[in-house]
N, C-alpha and C positions, 0 to 999 in steps of 0.2 A: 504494500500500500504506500509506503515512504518513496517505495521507488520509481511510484505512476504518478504522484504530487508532484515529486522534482521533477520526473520530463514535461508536467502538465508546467507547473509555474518558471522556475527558469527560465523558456525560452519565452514567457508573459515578461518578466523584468529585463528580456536585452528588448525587446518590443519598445515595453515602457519607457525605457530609457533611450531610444533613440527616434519617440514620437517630435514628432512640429513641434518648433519653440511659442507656440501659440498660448503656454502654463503661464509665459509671460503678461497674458492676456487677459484681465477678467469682465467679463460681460456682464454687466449691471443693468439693473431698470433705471428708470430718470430720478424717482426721488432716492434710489443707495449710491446715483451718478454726482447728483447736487449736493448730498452729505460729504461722499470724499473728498471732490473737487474747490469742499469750503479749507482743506489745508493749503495754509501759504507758500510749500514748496510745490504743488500740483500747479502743471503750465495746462492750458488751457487750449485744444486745438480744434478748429472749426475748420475742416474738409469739403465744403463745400465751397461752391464756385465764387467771385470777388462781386458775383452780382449779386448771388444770394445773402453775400456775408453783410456786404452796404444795407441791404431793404434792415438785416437784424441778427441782432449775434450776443454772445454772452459775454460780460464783461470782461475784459482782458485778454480775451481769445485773441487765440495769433490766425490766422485765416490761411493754412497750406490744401488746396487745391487735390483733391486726390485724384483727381481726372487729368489734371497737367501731364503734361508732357514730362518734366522735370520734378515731378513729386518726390520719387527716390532720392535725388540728389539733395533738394531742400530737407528732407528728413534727415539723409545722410549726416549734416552738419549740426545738428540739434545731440546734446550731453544724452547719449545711452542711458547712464544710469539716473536721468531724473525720474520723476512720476510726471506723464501724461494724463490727462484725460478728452478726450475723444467721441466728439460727436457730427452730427450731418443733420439731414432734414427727417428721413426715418429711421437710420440706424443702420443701413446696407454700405451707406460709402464709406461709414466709419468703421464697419467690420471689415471691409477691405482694408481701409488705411492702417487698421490695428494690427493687422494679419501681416501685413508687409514693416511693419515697423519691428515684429517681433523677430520676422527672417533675417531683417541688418541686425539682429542682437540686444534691442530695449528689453528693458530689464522688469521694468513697471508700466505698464498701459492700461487704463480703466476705459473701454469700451461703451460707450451709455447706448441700449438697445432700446433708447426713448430719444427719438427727434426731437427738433431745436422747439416744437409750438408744444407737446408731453412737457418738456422741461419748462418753459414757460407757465403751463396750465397746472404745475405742480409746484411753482412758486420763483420760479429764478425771472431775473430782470433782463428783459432784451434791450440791447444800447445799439444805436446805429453809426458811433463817431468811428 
C-alpha cells in the first residue's frame, strides 16, 4: 500500500512543483480587491485602454494598456517584487495582464475578478485626472 501512495503522489509533487507561476497570482472579488489595494505599498494598475482610463479610473492607478503592443516591455520595467493590484473593465484583461506579469516573475499580483463600475458600486472612488 506505501508503495502504490508513493508512485501515486510523487510524480503529483514534480507536477506541482513545476505548474504556471500563476501561485503568484490571486484572484479576488472587488470588495477582498478594494481591502488589499487600501495598503500603501500596493501600486495600482489599470489595463485598460488610455481612453477608457481618461472617461474613469481608480485613484493613483498607473494606466498600462494590456492590448499595446509594448505591454510586456512596460511591465518588464516595473520592481518584481512589489505588490500589484490589477484590474480592467470586467476582469478578462486583467486576468491576462496578471497571467503574463506572473510568467516575467512578479512575485505578488492581486487580480480583482470585479470590473472598474463592481468596484465602484462597492465603494471605491473613480477620478478622471
Amino acid at each position: 500500500m506505501r508503495k502504490l501512495l508513493a508512485m501515486i503522489f510523487i510524480p503529483m509533487l514534480f507536477v506541482t512543483a513545476c505548474s504556471s507561476s500563476s501561485s503568484s497570482v490571486a484572484k479576488v472579488s472587488g470588495p477582498e480587491f478594494l481591502n488589499q489595494i487600501s495598503a500603501a505599498e500596493v501600486v495600482i494598475i489599470d489595463v485598460r485602454t488610455p481612453e477608457e482610463f481618461a472617461a474613469g479610473h481608480l485613484p493613483n492607478a498607473l494606466n498600462i494598456n494590456v492590448e499595446s503592443a509594448d505591454f510586456e516591455n512596460q511591465i518588464a520595467a516595473l520592481d518584481k517584487n512589489k505588490t500589484y493590484g490589477v484590474y480592467c473593465r470586467s476582469g478578462n484583461r486583467s486576468t491576462v495582464a496578471s497571467n503574463k506579469m506572473a510568467e516575467q516573475g512578479f512575485t505578488s499580483v492581486i487580480n480583482s475578478t470585479a470590473g472598474l463600475d463592481e468596484l465602484v458600486a462597492n465603494g471605491a472612488k473613480a477620478v478622471t485626472n
